[in-house]
Residue frames as qw, qx, qy, qz and C-alpha x, y, z in Angstrom:
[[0.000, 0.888, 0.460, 0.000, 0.00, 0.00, 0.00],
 [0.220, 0.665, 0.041, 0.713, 1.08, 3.45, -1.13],
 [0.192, -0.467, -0.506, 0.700, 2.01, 5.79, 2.11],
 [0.122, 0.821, 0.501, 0.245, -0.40, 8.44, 2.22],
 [0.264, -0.915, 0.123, 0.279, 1.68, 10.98, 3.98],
 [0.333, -0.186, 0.451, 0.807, 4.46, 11.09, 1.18],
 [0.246, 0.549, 0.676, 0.425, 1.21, 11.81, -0.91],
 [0.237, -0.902, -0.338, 0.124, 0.15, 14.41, 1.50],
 [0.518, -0.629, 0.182, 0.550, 3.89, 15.95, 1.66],
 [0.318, -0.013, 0.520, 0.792, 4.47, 16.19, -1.87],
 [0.096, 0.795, 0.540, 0.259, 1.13, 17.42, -3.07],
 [0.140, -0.943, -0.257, 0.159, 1.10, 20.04, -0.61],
 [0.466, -0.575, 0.256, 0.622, 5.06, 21.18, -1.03],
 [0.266, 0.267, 0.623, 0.685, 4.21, 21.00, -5.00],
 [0.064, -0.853, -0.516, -0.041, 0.95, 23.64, -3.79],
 [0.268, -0.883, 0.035, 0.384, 3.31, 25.99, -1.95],
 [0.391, -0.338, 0.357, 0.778, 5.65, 26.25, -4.78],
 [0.312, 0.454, 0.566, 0.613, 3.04, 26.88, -7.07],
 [0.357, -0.796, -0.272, 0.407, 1.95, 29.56, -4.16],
 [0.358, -0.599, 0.067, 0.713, 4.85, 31.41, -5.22],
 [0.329, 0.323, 0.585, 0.667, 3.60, 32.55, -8.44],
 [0.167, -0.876, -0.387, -0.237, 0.53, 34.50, -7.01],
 [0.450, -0.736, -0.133, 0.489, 3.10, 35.80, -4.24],
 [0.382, 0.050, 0.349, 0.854, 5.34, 37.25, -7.64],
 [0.003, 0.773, 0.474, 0.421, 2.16, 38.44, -8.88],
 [0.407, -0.832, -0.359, 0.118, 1.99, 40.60, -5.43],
 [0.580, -0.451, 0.161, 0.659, 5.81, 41.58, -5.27],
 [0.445, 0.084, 0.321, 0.832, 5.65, 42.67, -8.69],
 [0.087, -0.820, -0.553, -0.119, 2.76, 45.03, -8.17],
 [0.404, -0.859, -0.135, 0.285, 4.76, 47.23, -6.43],
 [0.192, -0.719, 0.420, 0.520, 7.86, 47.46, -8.79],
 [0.389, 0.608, -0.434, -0.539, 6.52, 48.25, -12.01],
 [0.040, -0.339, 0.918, 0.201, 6.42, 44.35, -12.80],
 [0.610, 0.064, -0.064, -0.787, 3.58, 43.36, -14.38],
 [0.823, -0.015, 0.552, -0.130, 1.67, 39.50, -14.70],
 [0.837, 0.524, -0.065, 0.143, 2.48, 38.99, -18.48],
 [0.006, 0.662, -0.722, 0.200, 6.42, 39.62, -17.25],
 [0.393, -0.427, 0.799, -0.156, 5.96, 36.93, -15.11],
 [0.835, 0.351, 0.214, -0.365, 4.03, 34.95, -17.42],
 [0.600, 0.675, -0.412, 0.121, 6.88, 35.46, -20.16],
 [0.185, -0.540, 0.772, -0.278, 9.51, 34.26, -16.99],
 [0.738, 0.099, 0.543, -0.389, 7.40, 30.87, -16.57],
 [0.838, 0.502, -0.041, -0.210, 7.12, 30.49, -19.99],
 [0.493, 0.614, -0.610, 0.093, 11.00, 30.54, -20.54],
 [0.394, -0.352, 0.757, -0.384, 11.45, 28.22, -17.55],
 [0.779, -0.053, 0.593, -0.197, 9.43, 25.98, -18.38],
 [0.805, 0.569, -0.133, -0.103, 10.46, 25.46, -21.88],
 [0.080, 0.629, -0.751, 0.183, 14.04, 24.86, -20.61],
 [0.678, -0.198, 0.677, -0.206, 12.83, 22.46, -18.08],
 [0.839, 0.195, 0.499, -0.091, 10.91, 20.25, -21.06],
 [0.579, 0.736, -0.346, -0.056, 13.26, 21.06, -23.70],
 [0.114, -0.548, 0.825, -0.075, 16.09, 19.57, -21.71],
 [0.628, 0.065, 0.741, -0.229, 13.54, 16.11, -21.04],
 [0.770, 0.418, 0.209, -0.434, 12.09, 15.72, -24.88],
 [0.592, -0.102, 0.573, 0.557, 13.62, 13.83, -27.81],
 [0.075, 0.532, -0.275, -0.798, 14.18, 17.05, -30.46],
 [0.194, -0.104, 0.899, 0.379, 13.74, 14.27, -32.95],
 [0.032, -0.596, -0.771, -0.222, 9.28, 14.03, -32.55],
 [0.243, 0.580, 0.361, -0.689, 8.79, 17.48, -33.02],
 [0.192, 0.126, -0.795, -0.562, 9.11, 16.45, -36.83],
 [0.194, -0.342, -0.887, -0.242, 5.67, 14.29, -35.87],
 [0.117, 0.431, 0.523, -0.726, 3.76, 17.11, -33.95],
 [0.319, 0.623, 0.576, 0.422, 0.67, 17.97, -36.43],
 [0.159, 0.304, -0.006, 0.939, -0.26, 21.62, -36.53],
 [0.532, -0.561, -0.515, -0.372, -3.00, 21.09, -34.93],
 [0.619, -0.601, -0.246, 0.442, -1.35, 21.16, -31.22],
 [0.368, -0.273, -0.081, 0.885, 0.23, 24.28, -32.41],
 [0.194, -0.510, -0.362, -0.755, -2.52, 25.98, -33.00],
 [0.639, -0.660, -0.395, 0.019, -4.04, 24.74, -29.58],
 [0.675, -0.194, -0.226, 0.675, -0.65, 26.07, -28.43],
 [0.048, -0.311, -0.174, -0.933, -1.11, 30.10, -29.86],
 [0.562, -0.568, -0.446, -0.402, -5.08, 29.60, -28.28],
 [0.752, -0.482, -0.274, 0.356, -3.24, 28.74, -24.79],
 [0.297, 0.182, 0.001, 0.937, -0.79, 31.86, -25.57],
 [0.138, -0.554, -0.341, -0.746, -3.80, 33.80, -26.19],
 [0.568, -0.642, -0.466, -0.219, -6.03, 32.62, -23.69],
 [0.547, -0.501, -0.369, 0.560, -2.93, 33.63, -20.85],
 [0.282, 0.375, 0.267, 0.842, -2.68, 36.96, -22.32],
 [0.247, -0.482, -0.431, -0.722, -5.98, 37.76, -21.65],
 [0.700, -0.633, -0.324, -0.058, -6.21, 36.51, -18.28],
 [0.603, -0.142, -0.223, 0.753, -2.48, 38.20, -17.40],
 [0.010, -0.233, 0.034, -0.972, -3.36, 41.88, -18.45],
 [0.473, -0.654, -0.239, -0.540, -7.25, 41.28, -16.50],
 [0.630, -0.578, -0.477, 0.203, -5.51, 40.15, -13.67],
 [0.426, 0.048, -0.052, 0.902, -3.22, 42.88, -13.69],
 [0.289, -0.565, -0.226, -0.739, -6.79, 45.12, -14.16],
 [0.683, -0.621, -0.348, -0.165, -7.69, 43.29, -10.78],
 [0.634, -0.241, -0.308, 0.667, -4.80, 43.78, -8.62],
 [0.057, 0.429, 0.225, 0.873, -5.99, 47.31, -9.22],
 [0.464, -0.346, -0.304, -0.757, -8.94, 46.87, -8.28],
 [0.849, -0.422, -0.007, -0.317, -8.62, 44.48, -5.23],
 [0.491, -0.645, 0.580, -0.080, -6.23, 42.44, -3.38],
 [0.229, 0.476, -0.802, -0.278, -4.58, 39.18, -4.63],
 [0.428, 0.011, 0.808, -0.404, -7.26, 36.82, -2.90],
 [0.660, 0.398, 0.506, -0.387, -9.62, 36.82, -5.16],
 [0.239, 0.782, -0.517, -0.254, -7.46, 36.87, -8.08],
 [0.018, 0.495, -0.861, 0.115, -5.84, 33.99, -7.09],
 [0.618, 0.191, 0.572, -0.504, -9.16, 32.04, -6.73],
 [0.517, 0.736, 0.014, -0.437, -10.16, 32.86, -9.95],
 [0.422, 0.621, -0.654, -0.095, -6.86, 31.49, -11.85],
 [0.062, -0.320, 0.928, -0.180, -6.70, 28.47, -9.74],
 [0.653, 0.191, 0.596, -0.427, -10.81, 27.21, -10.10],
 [0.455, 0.415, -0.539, -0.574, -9.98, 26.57, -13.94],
 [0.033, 0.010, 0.999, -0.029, -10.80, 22.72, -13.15],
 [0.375, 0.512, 0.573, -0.518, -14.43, 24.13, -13.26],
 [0.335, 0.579, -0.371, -0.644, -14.24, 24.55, -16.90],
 [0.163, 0.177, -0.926, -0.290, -12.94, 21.20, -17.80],
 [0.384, 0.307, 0.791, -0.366, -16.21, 19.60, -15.43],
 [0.518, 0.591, 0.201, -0.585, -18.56, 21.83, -18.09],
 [0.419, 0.614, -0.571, -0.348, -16.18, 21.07, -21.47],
 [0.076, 0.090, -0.967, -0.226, -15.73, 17.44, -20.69],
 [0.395, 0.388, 0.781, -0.288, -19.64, 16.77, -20.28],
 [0.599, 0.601, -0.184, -0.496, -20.37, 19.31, -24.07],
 [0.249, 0.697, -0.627, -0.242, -17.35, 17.55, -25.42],
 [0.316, 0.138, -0.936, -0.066, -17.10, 13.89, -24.37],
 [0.743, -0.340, -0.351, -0.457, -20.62, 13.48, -23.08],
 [0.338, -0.077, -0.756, 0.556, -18.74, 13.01, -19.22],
 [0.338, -0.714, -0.518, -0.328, -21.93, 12.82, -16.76],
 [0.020, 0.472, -0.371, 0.800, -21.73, 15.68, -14.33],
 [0.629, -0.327, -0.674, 0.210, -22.36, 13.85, -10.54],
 [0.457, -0.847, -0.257, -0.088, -23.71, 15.28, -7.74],
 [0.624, -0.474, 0.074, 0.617, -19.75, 16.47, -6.53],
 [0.396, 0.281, 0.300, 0.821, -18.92, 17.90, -9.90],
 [0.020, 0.673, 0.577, 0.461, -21.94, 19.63, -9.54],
 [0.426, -0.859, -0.174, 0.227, -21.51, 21.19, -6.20],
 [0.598, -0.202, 0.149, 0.761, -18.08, 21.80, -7.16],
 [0.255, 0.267, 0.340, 0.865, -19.07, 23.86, -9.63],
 [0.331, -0.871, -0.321, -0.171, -21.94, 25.79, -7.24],
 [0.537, -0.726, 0.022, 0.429, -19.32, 26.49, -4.67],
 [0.444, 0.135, 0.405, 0.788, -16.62, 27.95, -7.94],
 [0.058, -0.664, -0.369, -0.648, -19.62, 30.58, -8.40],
 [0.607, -0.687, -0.394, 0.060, -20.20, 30.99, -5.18],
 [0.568, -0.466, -0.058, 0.676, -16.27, 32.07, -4.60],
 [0.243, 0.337, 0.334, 0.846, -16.34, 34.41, -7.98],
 [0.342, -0.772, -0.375, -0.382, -19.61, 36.07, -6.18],
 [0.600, -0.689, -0.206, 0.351, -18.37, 36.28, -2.71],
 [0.591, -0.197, 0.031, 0.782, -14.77, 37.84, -4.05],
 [0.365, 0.380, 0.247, 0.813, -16.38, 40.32, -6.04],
 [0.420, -0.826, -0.350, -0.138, -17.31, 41.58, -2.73],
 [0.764, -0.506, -0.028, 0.399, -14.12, 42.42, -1.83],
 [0.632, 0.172, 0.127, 0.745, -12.59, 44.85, -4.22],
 [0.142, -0.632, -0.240, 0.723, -12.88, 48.39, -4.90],
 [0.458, 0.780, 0.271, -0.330, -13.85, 51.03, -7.47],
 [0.643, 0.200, 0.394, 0.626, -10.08, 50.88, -9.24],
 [0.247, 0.843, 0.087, 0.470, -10.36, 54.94, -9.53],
 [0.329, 0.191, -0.468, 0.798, -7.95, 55.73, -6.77],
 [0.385, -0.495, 0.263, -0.733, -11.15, 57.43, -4.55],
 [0.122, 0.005, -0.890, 0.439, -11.57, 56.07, -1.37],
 [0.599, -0.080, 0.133, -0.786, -15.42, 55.22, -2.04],
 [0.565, -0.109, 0.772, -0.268, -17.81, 52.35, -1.46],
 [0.273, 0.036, 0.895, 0.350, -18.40, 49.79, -3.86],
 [0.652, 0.189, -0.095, -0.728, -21.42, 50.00, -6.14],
 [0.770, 0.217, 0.533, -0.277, -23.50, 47.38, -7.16],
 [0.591, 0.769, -0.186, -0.156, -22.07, 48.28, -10.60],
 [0.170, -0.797, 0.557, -0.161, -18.69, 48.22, -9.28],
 [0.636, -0.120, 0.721, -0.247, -19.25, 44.80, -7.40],
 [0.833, 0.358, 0.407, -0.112, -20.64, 43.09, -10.85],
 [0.652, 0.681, -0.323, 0.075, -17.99, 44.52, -13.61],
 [0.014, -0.700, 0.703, -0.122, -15.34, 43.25, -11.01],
 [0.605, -0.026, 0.776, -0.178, -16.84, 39.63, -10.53],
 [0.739, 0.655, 0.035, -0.153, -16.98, 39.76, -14.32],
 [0.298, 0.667, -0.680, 0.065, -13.20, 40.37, -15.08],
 [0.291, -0.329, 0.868, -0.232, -12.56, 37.42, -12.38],
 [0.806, 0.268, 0.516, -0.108, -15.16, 34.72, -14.13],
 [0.607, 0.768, -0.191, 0.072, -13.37, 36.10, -17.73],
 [0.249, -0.675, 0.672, -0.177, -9.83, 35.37, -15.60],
 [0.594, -0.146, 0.778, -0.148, -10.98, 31.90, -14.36],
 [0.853, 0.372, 0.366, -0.006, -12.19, 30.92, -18.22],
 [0.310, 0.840, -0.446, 0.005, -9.01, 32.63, -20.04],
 [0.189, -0.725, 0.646, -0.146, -6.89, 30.63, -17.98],
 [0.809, 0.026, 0.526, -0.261, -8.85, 27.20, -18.63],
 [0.666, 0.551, -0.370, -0.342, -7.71, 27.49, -21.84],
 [0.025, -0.638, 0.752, -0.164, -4.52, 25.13, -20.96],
 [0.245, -0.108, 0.958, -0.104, -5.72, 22.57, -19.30],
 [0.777, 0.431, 0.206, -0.410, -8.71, 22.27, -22.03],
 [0.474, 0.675, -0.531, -0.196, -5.87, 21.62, -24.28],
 [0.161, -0.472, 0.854, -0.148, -4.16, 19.43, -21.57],
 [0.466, -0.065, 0.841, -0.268, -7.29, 17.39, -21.38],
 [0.746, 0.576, 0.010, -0.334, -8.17, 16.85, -25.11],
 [0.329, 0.716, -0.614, -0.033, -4.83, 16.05, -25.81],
 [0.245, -0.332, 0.872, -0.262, -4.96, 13.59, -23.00],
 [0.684, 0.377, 0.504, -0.369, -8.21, 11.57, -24.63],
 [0.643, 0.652, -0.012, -0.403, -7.31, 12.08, -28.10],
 [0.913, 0.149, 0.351, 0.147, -5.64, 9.11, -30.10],
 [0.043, 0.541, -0.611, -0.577, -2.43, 9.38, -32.38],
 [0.918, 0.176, 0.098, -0.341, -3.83, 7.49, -35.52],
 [0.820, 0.165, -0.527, 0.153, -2.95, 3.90, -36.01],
 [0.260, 0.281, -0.775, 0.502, -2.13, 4.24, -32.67],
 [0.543, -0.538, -0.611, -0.205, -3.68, 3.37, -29.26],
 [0.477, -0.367, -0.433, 0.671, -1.93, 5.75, -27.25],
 [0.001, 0.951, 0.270, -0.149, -2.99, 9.40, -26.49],
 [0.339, 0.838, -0.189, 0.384, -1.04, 12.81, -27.85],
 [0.303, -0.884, 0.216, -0.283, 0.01, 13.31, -24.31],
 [0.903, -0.331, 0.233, -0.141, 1.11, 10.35, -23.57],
 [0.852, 0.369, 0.150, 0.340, 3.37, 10.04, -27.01],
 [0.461, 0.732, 0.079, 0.496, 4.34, 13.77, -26.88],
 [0.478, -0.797, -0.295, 0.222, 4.61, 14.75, -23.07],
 [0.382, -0.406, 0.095, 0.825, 7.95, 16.92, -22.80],
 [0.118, 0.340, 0.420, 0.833, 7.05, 18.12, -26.66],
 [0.139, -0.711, -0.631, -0.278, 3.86, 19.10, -25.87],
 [0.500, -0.770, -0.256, 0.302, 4.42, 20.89, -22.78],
 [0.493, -0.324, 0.253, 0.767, 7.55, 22.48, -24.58],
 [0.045, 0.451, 0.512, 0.730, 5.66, 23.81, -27.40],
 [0.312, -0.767, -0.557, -0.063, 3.03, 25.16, -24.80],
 [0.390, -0.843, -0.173, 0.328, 5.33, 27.25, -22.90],
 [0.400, -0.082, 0.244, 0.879, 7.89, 28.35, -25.47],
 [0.083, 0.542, 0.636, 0.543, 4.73, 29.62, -27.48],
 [0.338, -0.810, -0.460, 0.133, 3.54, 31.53, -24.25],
 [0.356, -0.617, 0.166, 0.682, 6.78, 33.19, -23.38],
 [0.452, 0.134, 0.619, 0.628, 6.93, 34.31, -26.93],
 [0.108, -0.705, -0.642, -0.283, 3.75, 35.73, -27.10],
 [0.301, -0.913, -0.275, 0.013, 3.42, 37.18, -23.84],
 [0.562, -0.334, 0.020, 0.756, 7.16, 38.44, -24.15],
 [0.259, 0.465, 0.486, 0.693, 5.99, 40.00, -27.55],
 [0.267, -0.842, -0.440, -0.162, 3.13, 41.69, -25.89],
 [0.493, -0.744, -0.076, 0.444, 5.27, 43.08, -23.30],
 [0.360, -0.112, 0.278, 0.883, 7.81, 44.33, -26.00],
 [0.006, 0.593, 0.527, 0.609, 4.76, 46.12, -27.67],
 [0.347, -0.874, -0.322, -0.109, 3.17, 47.85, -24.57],
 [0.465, 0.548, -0.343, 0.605, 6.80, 49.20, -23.51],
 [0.576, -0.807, -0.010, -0.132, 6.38, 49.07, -19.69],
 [0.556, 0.570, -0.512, 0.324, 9.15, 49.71, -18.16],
 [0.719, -0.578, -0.386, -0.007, 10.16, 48.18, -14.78],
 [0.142, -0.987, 0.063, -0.034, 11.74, 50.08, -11.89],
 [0.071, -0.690, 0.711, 0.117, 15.08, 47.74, -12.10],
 [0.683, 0.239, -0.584, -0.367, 15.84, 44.81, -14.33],
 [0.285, 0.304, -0.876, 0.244, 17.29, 42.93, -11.49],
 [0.571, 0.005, 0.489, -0.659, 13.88, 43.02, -9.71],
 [0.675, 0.433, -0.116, -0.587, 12.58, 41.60, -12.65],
 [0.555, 0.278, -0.781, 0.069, 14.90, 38.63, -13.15],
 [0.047, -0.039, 0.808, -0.586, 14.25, 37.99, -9.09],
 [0.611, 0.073, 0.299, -0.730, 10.64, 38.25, -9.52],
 [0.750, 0.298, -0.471, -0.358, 10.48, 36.22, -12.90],
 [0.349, 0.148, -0.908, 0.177, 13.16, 32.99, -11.32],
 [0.324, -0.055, 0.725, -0.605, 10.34, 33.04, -8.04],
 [0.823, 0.278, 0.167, -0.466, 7.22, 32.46, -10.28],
 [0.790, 0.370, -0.359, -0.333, 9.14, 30.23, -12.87],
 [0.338, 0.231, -0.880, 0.241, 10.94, 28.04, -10.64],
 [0.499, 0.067, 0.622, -0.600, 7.51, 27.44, -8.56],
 [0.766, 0.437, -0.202, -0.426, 6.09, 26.57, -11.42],
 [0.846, 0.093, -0.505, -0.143, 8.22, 23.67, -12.34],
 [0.151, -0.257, 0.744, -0.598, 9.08, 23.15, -8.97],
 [0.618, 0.041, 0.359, -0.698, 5.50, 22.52, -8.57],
 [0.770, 0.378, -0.328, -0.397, 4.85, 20.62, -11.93],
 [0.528, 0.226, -0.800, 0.174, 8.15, 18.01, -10.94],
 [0.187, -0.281, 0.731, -0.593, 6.67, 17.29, -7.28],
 [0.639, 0.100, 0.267, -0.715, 3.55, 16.59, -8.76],
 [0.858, 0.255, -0.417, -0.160, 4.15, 14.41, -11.27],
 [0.061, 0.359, -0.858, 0.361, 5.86, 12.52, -8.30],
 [0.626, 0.188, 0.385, -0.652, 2.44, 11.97, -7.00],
 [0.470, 0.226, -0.608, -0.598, 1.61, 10.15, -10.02],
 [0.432, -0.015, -0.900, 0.047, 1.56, 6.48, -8.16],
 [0.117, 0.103, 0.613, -0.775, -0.28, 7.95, -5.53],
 [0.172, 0.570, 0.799, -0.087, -4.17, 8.12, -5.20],
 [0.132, 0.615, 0.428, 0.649, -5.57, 11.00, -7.59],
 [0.237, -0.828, -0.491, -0.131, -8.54, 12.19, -5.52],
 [0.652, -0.587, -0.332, 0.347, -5.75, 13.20, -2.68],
 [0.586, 0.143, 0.178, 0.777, -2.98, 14.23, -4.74],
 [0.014, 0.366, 0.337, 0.867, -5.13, 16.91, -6.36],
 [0.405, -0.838, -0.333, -0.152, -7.40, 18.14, -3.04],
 [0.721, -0.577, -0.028, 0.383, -4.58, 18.53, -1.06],
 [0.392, 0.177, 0.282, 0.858, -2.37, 20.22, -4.07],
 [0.054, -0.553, -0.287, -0.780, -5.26, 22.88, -5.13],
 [0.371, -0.900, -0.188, -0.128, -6.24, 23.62, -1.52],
 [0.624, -0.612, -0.039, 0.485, -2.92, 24.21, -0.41],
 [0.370, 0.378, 0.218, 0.820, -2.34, 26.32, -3.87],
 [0.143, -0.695, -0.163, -0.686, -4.63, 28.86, -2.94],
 [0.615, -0.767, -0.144, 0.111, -3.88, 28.72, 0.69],
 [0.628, -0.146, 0.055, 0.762, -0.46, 29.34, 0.16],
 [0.293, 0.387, 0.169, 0.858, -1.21, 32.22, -2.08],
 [0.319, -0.780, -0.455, -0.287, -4.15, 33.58, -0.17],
 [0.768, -0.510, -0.246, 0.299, -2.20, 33.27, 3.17],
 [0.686, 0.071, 0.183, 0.701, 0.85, 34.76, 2.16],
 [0.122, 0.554, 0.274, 0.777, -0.86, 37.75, 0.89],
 [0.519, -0.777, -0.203, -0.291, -2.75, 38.72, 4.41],
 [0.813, -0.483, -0.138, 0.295, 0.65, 37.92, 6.53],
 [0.585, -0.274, 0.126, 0.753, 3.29, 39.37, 4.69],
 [0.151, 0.211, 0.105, 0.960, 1.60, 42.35, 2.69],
 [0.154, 0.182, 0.493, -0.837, -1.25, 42.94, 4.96],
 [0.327, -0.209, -0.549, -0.741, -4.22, 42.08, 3.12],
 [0.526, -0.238, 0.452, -0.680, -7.45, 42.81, 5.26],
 [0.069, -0.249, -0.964, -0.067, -9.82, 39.46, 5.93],
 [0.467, 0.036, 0.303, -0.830, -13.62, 39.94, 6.17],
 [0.634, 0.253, 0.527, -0.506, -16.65, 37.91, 5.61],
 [0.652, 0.706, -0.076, -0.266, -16.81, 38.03, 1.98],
 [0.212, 0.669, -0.711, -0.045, -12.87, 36.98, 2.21],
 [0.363, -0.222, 0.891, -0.160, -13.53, 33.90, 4.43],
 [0.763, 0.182, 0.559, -0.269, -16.24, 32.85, 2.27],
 [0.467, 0.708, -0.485, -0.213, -14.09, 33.36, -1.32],
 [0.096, 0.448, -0.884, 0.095, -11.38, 31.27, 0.23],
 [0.474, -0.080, 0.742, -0.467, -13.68, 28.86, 1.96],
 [0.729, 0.451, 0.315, -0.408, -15.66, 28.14, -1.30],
 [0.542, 0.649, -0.497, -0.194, -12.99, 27.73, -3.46],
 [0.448, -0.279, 0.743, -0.411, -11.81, 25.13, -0.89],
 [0.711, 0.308, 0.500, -0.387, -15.03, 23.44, -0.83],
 [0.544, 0.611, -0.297, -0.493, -14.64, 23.78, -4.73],
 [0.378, 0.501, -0.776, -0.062, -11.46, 21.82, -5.10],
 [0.326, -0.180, 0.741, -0.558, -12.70, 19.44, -2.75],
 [0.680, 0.345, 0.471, -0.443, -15.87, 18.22, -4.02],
 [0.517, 0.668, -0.431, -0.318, -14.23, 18.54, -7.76],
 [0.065, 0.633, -0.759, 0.137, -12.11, 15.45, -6.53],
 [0.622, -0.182, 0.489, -0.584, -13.97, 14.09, -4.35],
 [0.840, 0.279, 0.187, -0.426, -15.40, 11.58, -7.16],
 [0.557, 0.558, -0.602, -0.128, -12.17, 10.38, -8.52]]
């Protein structure tokens, strides 16, 4: 029998390094270092990582088809780097960090259009409590015009928009991850992922950093010192595959755990982190964000 406490120890140490992506997010807020930077830092990390692991040889058999899915996954972080950047504006890093981390509530909805997978009474909560946290956070931000007034009702609904347009931007990925993982090489009986893993994953994150480096060369921001910027970029992209190689340790382990115990201790790490060391307030609206997103990843699992 598998121990369960190495399961419990890696998951969660493979959560808190992926923790340290939202905590970049936070660090660079303050010096001029935006999320597509760190996005583009990730990206080039991880393409090293799986460039070093792949055999150069089968990207000669990748169709175009995964690079297209790749440019879509480019896109889709784009869009969800420059709104989170709109939210860190506009609110603290809690609910932010929700939002980018409930993307497992997509796949539940895409694999039941897409491969007719029946949504069960867990999925289903899972995905009540995922609305539940996008509603609660978007109790928690602010008007994003620099005055120090109360929220509107307006206010409150175009910011719990950007954060449901966050949490599906960001889904893009692991829609890709899990089509790829279902979909056959012909004449064969094994999946893309399975045939292409390092490629795949290399083609995903050179394509990102590319993209979102591009972007950044185009919008000309300029941070307040490169060397922040290399320190910020190595924290988020070495959590990242930090995170990515602990998990796939996990592999022999039971699923259900692996992945409750990973995604609640992602967004605790980041959550935490953000109230201890840069003072973000707690209230009601905060305990039930975090608490439902929780619940989220929880019940999402639950059924495996």
């Amino acid at each position: 029998m598998e121990n369960p406490v190495a399961a419990i120890l890696l998951s969660a140490l493979s959560g808190l390094s992926l923790a340290l992506i939202g905590i970049a997010f936070r660090i660079g807020q303050s010096r001029n270092i935006f999320p597509l930077h760190i996005a583009t830092s990730i990206g080039l990390c991880g393409a090293l990582f799986f460039g070093i692991q792949m055999d150069w040889g089968l990207l000669r058999e990748i169709p175009l088809f995964i690079y297209i899915l790749a440019l879509l996954n480019a896109g889709g972080q784009i869009l969800a780097m420059e709104l989170t950047k709109v939210s860190l504006k506009r609110g603290p890093l809690s609910p932010v960090w929700c939002a980018l981390n409930l993307n497992f509530l997509v796949v539940i909805i895409y694999s039941a259009i897409a491969f007719h997978e029946r949504i069960t009474f867990y999925p289903m909560l899972a995905l009540l409590f995922g609305i539940l946290s996008v509603v609660a956070a978007a109790n928690i931000g602010n008007t994003g015009s620099g005055e120090n007034r109360k929220m509107t009702m307006r206010d409150k609904v175009v910011y719990g928009f950007i954060l449901f347009v966050i949490l599906i931007a960001n889904s893009v990925v692991f829609l890709t991850i899990k089509d790829l993982s279902t979909r056959l090489v012909p004449g064969k009986t094994v999946t893309y992922l399975a045939a292409y893993l390092p490629n795949i994953y290399f083609i995903l994150y050179l394509l990102m950093a590319v993209l979102c480096g591009a972007v950044v060369a185009l919008q000309k921001n300029k941070v307040s010192r490169g060397f922040d910027l290399v320190k910020v970029g190595l924290l988020a992209g070495c959590g990242s595959i930090a995170g990515l190689f602990l998990l796939s340790l996990c592999a022999r382990y039971q699923a259900a755990l692996v992945f409750t115990v990973n995604g609640a201790v992602t967004i605790l790490g980041g959550t935490l982190a953000s109230v201890f060391f840069f003072g973000e307030a707690r209230s009601r609206a905060w305990y039930l964000t975090i608490g439902a997103a929780i619940a989220a990843v929880v019940l999402a699992n639950f059924a495996r």
